[in-house]
C-alpha positions in Angstrom: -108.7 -26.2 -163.6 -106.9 -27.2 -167.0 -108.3 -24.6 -169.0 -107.5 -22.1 -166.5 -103.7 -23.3 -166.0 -103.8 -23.1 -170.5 -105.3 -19.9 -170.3 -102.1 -19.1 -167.4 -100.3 -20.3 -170.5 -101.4 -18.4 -173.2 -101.8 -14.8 -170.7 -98.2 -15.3 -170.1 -96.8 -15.2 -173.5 -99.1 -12.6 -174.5 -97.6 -10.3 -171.4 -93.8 -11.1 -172.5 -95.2 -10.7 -176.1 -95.6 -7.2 -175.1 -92.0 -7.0 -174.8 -91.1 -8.7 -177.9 -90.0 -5.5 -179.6 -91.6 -5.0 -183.6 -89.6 -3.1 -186.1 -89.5 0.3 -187.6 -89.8 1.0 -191.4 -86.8 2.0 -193.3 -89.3 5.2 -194.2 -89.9 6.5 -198.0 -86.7 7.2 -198.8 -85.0 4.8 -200.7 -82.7 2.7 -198.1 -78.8 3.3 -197.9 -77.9 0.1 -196.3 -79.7 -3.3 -197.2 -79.6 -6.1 -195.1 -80.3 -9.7 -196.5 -81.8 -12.4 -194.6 -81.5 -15.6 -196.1 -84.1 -16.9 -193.2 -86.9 -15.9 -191.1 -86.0 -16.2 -188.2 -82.5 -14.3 -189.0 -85.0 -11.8 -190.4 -86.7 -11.5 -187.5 -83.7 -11.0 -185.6 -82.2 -8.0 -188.1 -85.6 -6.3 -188.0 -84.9 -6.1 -184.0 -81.2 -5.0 -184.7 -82.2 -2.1 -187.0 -85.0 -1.0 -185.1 -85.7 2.7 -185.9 -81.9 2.8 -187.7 -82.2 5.2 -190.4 -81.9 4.4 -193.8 -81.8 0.2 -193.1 -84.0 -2.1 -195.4 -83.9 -5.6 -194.2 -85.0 -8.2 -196.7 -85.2 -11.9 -197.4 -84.9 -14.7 -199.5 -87.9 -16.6 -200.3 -86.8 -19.4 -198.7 -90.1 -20.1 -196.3 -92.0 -22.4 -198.9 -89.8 -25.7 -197.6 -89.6 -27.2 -194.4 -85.8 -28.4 -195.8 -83.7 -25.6 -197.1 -81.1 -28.4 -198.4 -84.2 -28.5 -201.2 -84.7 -24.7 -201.6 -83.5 -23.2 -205.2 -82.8 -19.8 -205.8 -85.3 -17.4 -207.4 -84.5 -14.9 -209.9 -86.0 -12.3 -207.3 -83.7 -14.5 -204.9 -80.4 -13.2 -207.2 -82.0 -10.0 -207.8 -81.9 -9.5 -203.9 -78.3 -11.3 -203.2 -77.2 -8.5 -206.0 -78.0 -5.1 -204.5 -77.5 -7.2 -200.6 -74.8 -4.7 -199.4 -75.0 -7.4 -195.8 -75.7 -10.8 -195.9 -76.8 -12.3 -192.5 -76.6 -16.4 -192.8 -78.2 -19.1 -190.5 -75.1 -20.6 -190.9 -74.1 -24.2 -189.7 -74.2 -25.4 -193.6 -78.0 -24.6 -193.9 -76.8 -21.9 -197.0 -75.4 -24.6 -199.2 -77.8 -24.0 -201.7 -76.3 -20.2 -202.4 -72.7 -20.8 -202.3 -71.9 -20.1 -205.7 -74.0 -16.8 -205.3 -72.4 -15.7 -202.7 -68.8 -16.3 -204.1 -70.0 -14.0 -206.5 -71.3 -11.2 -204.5 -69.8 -8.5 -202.8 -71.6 -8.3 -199.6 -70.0 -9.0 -196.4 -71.5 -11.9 -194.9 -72.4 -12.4 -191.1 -72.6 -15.6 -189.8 -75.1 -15.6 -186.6 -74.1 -19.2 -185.8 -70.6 -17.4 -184.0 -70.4 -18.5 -180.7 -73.7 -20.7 -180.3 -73.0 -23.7 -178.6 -74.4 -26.1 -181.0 -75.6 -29.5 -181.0 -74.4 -32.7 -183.0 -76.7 -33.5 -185.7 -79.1 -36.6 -184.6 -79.6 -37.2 -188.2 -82.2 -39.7 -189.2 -82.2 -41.5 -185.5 -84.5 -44.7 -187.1 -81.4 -44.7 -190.2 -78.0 -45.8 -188.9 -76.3 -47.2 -191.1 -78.6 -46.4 -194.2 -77.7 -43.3 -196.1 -80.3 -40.0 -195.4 -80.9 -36.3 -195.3 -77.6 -34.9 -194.0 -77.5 -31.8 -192.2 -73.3 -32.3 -191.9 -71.9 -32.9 -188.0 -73.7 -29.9 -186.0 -77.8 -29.1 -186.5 -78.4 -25.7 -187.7 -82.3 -25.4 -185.9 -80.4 -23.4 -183.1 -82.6 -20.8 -183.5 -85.4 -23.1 -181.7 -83.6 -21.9 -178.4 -84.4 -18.7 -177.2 -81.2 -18.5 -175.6 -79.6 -19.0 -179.1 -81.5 -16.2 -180.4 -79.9 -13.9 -178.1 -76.5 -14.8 -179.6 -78.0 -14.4 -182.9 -78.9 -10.5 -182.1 -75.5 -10.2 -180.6 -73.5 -11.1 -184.2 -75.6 -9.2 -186.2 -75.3 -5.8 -183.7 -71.3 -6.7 -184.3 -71.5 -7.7 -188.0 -73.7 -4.4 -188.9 -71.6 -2.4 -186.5 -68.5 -3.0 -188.9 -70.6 -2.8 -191.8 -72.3 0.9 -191.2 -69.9 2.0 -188.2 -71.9 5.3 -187.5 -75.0 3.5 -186.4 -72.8 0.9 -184.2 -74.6 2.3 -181.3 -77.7 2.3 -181.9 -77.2 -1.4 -183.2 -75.8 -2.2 -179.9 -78.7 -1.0 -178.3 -81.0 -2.6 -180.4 -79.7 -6.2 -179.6 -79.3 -5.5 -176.0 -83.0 -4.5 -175.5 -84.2 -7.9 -178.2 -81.2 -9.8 -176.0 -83.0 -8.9 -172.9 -86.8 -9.2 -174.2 -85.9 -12.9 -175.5 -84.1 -14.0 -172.5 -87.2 -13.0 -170.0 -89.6 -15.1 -172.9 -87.7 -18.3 -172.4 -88.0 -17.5 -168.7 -91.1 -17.0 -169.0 -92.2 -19.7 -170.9 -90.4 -22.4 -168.9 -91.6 -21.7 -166.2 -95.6 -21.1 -167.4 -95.2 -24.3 -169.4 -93.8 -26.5 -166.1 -96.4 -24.5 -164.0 -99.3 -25.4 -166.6 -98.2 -29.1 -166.4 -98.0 -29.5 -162.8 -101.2 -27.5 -162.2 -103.1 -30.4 -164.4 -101.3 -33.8 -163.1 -99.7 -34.3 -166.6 -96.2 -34.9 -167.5 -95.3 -34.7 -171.4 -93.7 -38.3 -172.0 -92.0 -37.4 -174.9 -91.9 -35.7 -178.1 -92.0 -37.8 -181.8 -91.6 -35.3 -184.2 -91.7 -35.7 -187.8 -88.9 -33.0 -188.6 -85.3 -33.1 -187.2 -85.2 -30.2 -186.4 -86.5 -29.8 -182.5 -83.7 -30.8 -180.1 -82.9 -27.6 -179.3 -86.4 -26.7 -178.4 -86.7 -29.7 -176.7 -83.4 -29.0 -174.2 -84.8 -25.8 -173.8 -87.7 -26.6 -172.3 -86.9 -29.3 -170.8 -88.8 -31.8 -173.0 -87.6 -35.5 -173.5 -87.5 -36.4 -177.4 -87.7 -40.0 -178.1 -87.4 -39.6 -182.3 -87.3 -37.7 -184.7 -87.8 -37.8 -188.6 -86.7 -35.6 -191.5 -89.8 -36.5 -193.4 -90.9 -35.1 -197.0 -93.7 -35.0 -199.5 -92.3 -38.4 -201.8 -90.2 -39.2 -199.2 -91.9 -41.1 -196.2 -90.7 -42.9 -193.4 -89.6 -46.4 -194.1 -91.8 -49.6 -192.6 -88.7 -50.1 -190.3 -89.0 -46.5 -188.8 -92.8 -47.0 -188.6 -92.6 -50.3 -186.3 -90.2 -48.8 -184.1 -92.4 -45.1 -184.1 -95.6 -47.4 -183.5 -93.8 -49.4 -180.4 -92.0 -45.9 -178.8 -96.1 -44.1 -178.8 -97.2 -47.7 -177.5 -94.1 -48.0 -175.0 -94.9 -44.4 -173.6 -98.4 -43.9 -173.5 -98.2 -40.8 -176.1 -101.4 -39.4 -176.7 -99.7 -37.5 -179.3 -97.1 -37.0 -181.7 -96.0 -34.0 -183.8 -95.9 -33.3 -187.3 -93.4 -29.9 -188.8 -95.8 -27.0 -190.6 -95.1 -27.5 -194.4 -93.8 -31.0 -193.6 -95.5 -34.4 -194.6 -98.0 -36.4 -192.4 -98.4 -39.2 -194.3 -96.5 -41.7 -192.0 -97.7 -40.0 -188.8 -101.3 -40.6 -189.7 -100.7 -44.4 -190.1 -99.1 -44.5 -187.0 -102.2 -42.4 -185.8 -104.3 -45.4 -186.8 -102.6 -47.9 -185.4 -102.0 -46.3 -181.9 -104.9 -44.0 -181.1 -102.5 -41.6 -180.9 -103.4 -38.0 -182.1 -101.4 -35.6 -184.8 -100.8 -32.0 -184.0 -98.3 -29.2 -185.5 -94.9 -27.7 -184.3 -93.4 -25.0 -186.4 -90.0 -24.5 -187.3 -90.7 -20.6 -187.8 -89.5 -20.9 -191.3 -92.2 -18.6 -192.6 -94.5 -15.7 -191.4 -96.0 -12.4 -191.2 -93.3 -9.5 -192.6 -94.1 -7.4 -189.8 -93.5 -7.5 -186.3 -89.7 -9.1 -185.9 -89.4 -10.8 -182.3 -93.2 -11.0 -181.5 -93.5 -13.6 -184.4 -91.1 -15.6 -183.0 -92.5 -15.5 -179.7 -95.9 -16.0 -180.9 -94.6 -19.0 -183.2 -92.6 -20.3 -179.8 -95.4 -19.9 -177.7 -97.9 -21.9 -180.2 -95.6 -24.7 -179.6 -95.5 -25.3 -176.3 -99.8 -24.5 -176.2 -99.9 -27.4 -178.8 -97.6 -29.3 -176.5 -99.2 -28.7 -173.5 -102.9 -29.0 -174.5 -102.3 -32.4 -176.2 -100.4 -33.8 -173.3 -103.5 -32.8 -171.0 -106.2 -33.8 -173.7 -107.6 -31.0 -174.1 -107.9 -28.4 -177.0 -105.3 -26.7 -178.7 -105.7 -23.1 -178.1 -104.1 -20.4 -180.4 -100.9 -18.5 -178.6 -101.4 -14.6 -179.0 
């Protein structure tokens, strides 16, 4: 019965994954508008937005080697790109701060694809009050963890890149409101298979520990309790204070497992893996992937979370998401 409610799971995405529109080339020619992402998942979102537009190239920054864009440095292919940008599409939320000066120097106008998402405060380092940590400023930036959000995030850059190349507005408009409407029926979708998968098995997901700060918005969007989260780096682990109180939370709710971010460090959640029983799996932050294929990556990369989160509740296998 569980691996058919997983395998419920996993034939669900892969049917709304279908609808998870990919992107059309810019063609041979060499493009007349470029469009600079300084993230994937903004990518992502512009390659939806310029579906099939003609003469759009949509690039980005390099910026998927780190899990923490507050340590990402520029490349010189970085300025080279930022230079002949004639759009610049942003996260936003202060997650840019490492371009600032470059783009006070460039003459791109920038959209912002935070407008109008209804963010959350930052939780920070939750195990750090008082000490000084990683600071994201007031609001978290990971919005894009919410399908929901997404939508809005197809909605500014339609606007944005209607003002910017004002013949193709309507097309642009089209664009977002088919990837507005395909991402709204995946976070349907997935709640409801997820919830469904659960319930089908007895199991209830206790909680999430999650060794990234980034996941509050996925977790309110599916309706998961998260009990902590930690921005954790390579050279910069979890303090012995944060690993009592980790080790008592898995201990205090039965977790049979807690999460760790792709790219991030493991190195305290394997300790508290040895003192707990408790197993380790992945989440990802979708802060890198394929070039190709703009929404379906992120539904794919959604959809591997919540099989991660699902199977490891139940105990059984992780199974790969379409």
């Amino acid at each position: 019965m569980r691996m058919r409610a997983f395998a419920a799971l996993t034939l669900a995405a892969a049917l709304v994954l279908s609808g998870c529109g990919a992107a059309g080339g810019a063609g041979e020619e060499p493009p007349r508008l470029t469009v600079l992402a300084t993230t994937y998942p903004v990518y992502l979102a512009a390659q939806a937005v310029t579906e099939r537009v003609d003469g759009v190239a949509v690039e980005r920054l390099n910026t998927g080697e780190v899990s923490c864009l507050h340590d990402y440095t520029l490349t010189v292919t970085d300025m080279k790109k930022i230079e002949k940008a004639d759009v610049v599409a942003l996260n936003g939320v202060e997650l840019e701060e490492f371009m600032e000066d470059a783009l006070a120097a460039s003459r791109a106008p920038v959209i912002d694809c935070s407008e109008g998402v209804a963010l959350l405060e930052s939780a920070g380092h939750v195990h750090q009050e008082g000490e000084e940590g990683h600071d994201h400023g007031h609001f978290d930036p990971h919005y894009w963890m919410d399908p929901d959000n997404m939508v809005r995030v197809v909605e500014n850059l339609s606007a944005g890149l209607s003002q910017a190349d004002p013949a193709y507005s309507g097309q642009y408009r089209e664009n977002a409101g088919s990837a507005g409407a395909e991402l709204r029926n995946f976070g349907v979708t997935a709640r409801e298979t997820l919830t469904a998968a659960l319930e089908e098995n007895g199991v209830e997901a206790g909680g999430l520990v999650t060794f990234h700060d980034g996941f509050q918005y996925f977790a309110r969007a599916f309706g998961l309790p998260l009990l902590a989260s930690i921005e954790e780096e390579e050279g910069s682990e979890a303090s012995a204070k944060e690993i009592v109180e980790i080790t008592a939370l898995v201990k205090e709710h039965r977790l049979p497992v807690i999460f760790t971010e792709v790219n991030g460090s493991d190195a305290t959640a394997r300790a508290i893996s040895r003192e707990t029983g408790c197993a380790v799996d992945q989440l990802t932050m979708l802060m890198d992937g394929p070039a190709e294929g703009a929404l379906d990556n992120y539904c794919q990369g959604m959809t591997a979370n919540l099989a991660a989160i699902a199977n490891s509740f139940a105990g059984e296998e992780v199974l790969t998401a379409p």
